[in-house]
C-alpha positions as CSV (number, residue, x, y, z in Angstrom):
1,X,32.5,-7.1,-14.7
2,X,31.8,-10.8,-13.2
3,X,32.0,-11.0,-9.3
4,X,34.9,-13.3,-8.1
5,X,32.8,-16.2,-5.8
6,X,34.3,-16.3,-2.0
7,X,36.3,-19.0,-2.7
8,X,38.6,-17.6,-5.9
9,X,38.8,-14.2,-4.0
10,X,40.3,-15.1,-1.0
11,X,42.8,-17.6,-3.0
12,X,43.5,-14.5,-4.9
13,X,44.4,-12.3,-2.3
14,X,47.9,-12.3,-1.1
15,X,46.9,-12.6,3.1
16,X,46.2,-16.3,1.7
17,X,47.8,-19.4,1.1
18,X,47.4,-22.9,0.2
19,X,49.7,-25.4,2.5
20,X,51.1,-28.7,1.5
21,X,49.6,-31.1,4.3
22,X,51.2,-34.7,3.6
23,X,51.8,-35.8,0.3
24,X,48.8,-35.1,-1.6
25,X,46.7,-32.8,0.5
26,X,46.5,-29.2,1.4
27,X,45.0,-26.4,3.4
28,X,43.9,-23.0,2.6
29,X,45.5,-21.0,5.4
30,X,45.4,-17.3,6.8
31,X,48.6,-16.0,6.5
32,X,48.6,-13.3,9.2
33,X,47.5,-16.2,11.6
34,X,48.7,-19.3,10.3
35,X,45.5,-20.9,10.7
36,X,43.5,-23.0,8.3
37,X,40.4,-21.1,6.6
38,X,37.0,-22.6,7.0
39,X,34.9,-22.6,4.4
40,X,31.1,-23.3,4.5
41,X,27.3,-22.1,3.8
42,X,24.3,-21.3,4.9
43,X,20.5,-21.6,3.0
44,X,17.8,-19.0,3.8
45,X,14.2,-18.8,2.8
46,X,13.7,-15.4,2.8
47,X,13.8,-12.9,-0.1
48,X,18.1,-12.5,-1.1
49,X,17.0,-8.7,-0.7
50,X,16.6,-9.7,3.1
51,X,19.7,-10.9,3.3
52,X,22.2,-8.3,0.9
53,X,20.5,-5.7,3.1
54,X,21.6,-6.4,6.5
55,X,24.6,-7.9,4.7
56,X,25.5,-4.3,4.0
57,X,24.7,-3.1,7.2
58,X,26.8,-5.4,8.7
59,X,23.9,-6.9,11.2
60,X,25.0,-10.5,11.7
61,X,22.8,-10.7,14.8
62,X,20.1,-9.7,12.0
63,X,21.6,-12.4,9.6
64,X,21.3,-15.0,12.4
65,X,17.5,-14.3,12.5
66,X,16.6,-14.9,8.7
67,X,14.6,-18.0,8.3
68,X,17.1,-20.9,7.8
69,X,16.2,-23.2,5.0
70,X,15.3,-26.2,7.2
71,X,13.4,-29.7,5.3
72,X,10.6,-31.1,6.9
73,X,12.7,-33.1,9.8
74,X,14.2,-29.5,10.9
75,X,17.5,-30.7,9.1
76,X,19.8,-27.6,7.2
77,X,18.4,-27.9,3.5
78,X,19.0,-25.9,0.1
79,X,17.3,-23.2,-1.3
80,X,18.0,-20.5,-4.0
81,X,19.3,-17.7,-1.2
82,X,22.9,-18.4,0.3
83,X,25.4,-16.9,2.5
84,X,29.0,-18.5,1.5
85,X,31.0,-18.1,4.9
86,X,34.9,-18.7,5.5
87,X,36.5,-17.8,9.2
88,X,39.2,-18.8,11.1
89,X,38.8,-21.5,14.3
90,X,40.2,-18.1,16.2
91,X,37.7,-15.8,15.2
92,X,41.0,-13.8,13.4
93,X,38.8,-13.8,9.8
94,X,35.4,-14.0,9.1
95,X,34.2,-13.7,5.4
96,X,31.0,-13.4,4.1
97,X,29.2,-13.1,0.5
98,X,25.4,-13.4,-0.7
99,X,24.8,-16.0,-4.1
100,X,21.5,-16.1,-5.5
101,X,20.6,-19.3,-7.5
102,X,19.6,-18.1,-11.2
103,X,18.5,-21.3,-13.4
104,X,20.3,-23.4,-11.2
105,X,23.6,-21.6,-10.9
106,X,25.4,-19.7,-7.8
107,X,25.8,-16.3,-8.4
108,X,27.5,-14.3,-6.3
109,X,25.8,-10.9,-5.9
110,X,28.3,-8.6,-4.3
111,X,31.8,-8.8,-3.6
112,X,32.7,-10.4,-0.8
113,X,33.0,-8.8,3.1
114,X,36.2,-9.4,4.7
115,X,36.4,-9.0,8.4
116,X,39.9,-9.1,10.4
117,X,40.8,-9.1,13.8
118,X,38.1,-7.9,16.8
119,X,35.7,-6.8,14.2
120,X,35.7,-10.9,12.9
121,X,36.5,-11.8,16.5
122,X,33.2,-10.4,17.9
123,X,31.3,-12.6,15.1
124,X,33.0,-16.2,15.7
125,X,30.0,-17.5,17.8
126,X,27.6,-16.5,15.0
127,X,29.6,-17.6,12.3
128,X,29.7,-20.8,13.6
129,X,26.3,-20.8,14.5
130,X,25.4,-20.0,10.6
131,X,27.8,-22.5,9.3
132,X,25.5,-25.3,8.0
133,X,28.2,-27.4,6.9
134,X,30.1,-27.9,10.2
């Protein structure tokens, strides 16, 4: 069976919805909340086994350690190890699943982590701080 990616799970999972916002835009929005849902990324250099372990053992201080992938200015860059990320501005939800580039395409390696409440709550510094899209 195919992994869902971050994205298609959480639109798939009934504490979700999408929110008309003006005419021809919408938002992605915690239900539980009301809050939009962030979604972003982060690149590592390290081995993706680095990564889906502490993943596992839910060590986001760990996480926050790996070697980013940074380009030769310092500046966030790509690599074939990611981290997809969606969380609330509250710190209410923090999501988190491991994709592995193979020939070129993401693929999601385990099914995504949800976390709700003060678990998520206690993360929303870090999640921040590994969002490299913000």
């Amino acid at each position: 069976m195919e992994i869902q990616d971050l994205s298609d799970f959480l639109r798939a999972d009934p504490r979700f919805t999408t929110r008309r916002k003006w005419l021809i835009l919408s938002e992605f929005v915690y239900t539980s909340t009301g809050e939009k849902v962030e979604e972003g990324f982060r690149y590592f250099t390290c081995p993706i086994g680095a990564l889906t372990a502490a993943l596992e053992r839910r060590d986001f201080a760990a996480i926050a350690k790996l070697p980013f992938a940074l380009d030769g200015d310092g500046d966030p860059d790509t690599s074939a190890v990611r981290l997809d990320l969606a969380y609330t501005a509250s710190g209410a939800l923090a999501a988190f699943q491991p994709v592995e580039f193979r020939d070129h395409a993401p693929t999601p390696l385990s099914a995504p982590v949800i976390l709700e409440r003060a678990e998520a709550q206690a993360l929303r510094d870090i999640v921040r701080e590994l969002d490299q899209s913000a």
